[in-house]
C-alpha positions as a Markdown table, in Angstrom:
| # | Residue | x | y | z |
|---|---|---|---|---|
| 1 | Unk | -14.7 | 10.3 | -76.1 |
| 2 | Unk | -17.1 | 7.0 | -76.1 |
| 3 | Unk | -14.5 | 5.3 | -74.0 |
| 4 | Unk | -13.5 | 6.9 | -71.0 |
| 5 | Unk | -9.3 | 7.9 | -71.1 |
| 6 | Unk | -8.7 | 5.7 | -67.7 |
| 7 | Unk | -10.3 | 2.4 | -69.7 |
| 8 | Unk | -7.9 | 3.2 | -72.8 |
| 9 | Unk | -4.5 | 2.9 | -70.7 |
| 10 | Unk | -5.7 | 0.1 | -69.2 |
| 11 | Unk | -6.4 | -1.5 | -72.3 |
| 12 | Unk | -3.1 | -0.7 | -74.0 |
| 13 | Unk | -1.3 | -2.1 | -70.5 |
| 14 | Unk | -3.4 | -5.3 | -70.9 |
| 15 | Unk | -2.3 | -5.3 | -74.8 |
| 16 | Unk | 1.3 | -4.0 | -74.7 |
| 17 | Unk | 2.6 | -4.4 | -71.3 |
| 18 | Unk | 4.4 | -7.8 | -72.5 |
| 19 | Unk | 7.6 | -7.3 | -74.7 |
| 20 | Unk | 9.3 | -4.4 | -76.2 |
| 21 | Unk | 6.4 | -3.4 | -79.1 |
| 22 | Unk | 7.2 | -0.9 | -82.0 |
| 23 | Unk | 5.6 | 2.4 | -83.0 |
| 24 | Unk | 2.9 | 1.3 | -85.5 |
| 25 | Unk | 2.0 | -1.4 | -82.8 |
| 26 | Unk | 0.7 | 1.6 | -80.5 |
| 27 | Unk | -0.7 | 3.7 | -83.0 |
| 28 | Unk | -3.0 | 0.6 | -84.7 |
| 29 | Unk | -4.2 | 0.0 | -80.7 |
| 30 | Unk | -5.4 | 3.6 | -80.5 |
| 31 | Unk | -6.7 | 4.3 | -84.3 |
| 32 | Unk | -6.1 | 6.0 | -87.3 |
| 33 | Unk | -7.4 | 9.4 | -85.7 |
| 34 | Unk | -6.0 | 9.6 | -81.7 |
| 35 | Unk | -3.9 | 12.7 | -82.2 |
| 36 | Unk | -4.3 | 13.4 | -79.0 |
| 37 | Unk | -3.7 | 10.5 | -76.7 |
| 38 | Unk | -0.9 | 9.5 | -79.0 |
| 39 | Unk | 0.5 | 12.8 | -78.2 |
| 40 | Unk | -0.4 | 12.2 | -74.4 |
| 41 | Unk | 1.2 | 9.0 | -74.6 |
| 42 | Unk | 4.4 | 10.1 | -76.3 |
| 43 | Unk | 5.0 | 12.7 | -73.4 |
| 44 | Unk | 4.0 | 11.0 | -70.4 |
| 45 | Unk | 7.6 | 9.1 | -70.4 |
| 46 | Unk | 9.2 | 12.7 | -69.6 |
| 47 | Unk | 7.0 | 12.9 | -66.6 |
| 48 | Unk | 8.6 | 9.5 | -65.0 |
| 49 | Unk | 11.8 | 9.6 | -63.2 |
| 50 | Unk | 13.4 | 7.3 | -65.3 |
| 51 | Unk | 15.7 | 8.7 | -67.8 |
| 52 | Unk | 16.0 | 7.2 | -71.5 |
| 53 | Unk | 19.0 | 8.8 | -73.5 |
| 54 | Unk | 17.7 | 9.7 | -77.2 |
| 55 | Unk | 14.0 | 9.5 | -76.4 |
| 56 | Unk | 13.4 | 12.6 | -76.1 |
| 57 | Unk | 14.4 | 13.8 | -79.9 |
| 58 | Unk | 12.5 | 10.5 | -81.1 |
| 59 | Unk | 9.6 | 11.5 | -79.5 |
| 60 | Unk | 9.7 | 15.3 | -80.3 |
| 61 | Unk | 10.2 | 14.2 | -84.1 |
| 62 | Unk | 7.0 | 12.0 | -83.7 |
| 63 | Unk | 4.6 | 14.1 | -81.8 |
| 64 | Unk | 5.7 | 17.0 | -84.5 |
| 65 | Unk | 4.6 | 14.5 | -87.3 |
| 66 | Unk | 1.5 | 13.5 | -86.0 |
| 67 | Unk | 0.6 | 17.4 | -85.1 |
| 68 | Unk | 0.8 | 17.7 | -89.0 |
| 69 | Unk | -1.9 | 15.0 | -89.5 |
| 70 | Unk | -4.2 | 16.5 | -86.7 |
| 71 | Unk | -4.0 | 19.8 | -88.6 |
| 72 | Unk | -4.6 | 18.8 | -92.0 |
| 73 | Unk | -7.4 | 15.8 | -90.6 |
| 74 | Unk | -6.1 | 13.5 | -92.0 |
| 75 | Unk | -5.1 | 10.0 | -90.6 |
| 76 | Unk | -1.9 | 9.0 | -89.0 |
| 77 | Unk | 0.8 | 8.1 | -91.0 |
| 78 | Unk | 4.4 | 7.1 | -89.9 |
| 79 | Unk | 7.2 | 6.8 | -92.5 |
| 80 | Unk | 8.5 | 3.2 | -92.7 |
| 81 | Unk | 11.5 | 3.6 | -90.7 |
| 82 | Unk | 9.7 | 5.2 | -87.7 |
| 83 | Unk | 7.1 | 2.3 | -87.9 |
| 84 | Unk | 9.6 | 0.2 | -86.7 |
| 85 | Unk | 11.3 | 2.4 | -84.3 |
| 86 | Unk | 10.7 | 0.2 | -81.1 |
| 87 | Unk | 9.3 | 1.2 | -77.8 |
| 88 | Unk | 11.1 | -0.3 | -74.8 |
| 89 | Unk | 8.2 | -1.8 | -72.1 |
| 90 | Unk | 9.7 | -1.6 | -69.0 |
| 91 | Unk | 8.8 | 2.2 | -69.5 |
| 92 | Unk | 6.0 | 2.4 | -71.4 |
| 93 | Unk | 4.4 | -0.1 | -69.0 |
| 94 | Unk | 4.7 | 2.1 | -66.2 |
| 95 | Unk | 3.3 | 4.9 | -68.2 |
| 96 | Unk | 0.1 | 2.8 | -69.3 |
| 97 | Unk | -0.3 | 3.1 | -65.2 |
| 98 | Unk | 1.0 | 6.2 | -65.1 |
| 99 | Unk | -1.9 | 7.1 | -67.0 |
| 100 | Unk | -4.4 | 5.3 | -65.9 |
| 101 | Unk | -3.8 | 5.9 | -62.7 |
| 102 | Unk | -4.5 | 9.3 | -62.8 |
| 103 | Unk | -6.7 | 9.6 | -65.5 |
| 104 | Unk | -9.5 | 7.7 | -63.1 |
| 105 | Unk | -8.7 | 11.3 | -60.4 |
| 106 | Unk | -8.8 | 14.0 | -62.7 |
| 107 | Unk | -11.1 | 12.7 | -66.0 |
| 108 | Unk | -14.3 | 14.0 | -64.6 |
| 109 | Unk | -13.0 | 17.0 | -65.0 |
| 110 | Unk | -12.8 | 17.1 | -68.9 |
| 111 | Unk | -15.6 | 18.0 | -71.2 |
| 112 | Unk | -16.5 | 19.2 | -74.9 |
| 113 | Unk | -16.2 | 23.2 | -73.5 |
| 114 | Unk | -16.0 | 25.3 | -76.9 |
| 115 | Unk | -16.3 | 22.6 | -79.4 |
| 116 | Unk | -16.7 | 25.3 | -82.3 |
| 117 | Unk | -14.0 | 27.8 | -81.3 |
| 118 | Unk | -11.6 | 25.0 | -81.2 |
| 119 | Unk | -12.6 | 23.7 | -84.8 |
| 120 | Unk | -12.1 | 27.2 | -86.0 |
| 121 | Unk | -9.1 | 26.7 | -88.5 |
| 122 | Unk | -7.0 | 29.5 | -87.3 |
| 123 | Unk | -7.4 | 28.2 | -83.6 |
| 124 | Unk | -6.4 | 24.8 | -85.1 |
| 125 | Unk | -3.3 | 26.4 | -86.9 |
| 126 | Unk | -2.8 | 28.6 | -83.5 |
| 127 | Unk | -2.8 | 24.9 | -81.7 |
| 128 | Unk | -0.9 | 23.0 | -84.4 |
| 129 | Unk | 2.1 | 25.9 | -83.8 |
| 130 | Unk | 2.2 | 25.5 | -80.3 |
| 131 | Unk | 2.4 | 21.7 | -80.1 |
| 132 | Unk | 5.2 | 21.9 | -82.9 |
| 133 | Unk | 7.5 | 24.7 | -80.9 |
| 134 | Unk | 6.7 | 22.6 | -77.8 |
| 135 | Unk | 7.7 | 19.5 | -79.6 |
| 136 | Unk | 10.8 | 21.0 | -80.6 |
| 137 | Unk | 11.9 | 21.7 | -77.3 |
| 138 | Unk | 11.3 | 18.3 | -76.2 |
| 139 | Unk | 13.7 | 17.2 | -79.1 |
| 140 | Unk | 16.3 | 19.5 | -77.8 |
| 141 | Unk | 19.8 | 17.9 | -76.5 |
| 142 | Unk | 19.7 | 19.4 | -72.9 |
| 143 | Unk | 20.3 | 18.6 | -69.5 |
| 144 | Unk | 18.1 | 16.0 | -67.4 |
| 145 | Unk | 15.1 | 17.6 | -65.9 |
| 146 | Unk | 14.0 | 20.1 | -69.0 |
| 147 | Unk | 11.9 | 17.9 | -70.9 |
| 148 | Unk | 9.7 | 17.7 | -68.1 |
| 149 | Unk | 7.9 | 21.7 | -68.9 |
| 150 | Unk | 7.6 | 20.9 | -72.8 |
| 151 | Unk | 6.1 | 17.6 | -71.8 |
| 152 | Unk | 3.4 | 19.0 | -69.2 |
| 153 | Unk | 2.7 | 21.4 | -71.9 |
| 154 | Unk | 1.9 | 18.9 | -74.6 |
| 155 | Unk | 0.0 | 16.6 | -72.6 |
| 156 | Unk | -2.7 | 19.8 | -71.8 |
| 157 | Unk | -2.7 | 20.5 | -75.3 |
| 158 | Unk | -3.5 | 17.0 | -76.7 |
| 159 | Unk | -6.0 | 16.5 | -73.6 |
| 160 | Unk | -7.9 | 19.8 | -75.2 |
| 161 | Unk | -7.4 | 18.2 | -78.6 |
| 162 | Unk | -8.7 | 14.8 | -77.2 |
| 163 | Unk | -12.1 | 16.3 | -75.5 |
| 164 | Unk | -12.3 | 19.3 | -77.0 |
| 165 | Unk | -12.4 | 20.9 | -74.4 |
| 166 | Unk | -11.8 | 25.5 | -74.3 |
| 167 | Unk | -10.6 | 25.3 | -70.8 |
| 168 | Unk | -7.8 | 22.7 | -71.3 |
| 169 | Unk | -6.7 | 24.5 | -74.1 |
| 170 | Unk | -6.1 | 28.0 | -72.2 |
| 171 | Unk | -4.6 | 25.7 | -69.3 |
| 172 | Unk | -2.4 | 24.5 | -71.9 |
| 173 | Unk | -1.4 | 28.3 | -73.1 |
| 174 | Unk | -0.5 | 29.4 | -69.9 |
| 175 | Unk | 1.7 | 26.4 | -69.5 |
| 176 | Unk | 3.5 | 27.0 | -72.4 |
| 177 | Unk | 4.3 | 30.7 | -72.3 |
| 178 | Unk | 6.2 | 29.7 | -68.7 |
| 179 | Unk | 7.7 | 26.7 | -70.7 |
| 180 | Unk | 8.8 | 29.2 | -73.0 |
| 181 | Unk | 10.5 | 31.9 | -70.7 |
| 182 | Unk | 11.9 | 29.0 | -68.7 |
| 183 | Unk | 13.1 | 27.2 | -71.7 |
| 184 | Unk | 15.1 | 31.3 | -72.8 |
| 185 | Unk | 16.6 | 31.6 | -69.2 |
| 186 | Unk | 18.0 | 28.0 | -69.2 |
| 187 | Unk | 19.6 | 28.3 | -72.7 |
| 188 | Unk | 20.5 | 31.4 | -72.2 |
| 189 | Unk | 22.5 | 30.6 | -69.1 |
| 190 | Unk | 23.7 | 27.7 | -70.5 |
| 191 | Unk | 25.4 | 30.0 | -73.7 |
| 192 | Unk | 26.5 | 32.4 | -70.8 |
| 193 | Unk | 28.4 | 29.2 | -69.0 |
| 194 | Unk | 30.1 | 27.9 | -72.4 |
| 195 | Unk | 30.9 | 31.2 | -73.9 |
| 196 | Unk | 34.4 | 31.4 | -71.8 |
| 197 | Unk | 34.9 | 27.5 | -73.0 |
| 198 | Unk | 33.9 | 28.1 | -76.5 |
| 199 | Unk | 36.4 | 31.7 | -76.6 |
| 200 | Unk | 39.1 | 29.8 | -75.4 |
| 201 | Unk | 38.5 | 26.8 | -78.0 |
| 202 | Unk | 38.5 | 29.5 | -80.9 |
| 203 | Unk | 41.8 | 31.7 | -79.4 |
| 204 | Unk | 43.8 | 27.9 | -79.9 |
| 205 | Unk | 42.2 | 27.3 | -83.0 |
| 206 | Unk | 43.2 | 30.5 | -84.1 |
């Protein structure tokens, strides 16, 4: 990256930290081709304490969208509806600082590591897959608290995307394969807790 991540939060809080601002406002800030921190951005909100009902399937629809562009390299483009789709401040605010607050104590650590593995088309496709399944548990309906694995998960993914960077990337595979077991047990044990409710509901429709 030619601008460090910590100086690109703190532009977009200078630029968008005033009013409500819509989708294609954030994604003409960071460029036709920031897969990556637009997918950082998108699931940073999960890793705040401060619940938004609905966001998480808006986001999960986006992020699988703009995986999409990444694999086929090809710009960012939003449907006309989503352009519009607005993005409330009071929270994306405090993820701007969110992110550059942190991003200033662990940005050293990134570097290009693996540059041509990772442009390797099957890798690419290999990436593209897990972003999308991780996105599409991020879009899930579920309880408070679960978006916050499939979030972590895309966030070390897009970071690898972002500085291409081999080590990020396995980070990011180990992350989801626990996302992924976790994600089984809790649905599973949510069917286990519904299937008396959902027995009964079918013996008095029945």
């Amino acid at each position: 990256m030619s601008i460090l991540l910590s100086d690109r939060f703190k532009i977009l809080k200078e630029d968008l930290s005033h009013c409500d601002f819509t989708v294609n406002q954030l994604l003409e800030k960071l460029g036709d081709k920031s897969h990556g921190l637009a997918i950082v951005i998108l699931s940073l909100p999960f890793l705040l304490p401060i619940p938004i009902p609905g966001l998480s399937t808006i986001m999960g629809a986006l992020i699988s969208w703009i995986a999409v562009y990444w694999l086929l390299r090809k710009k960012i483009w939003i449907p006309q509806k989503w352009r519009h789709q607005m993005l409330p401040v009071h929270l994306f605010s405090k993820v701007f600082e969110f992110g550059e607050r942190y991003s200033l104590k662990i940005e050293f650590l990134f570097k290009s590591r693996g540059e041509m593995i990772l442009d390797n088309f099957f890798i690419r496709l290999m990436i593209f897959l897990l972003v999308l399944v991780s996105a599409c548990f991020l879009a899930l309906p579920l309880p408070p608290g679960t978006n916050f694995p499939p979030a972590i998960t895309l966030i070390a993914l897009a970071l690898a995307l972002l500085f291409e960077d081999l080590i990020l990337l396995f980070l990011g595979m180990a992350i989801f394969i626990g996302t992924s077991i976790a994600m089984f047990i809790a649905v599973k044990f949510m069917w286990v807790q519904s299937l008396p409710f959902i027995e009964s509901f079918l013996r008095w429709l029945f």
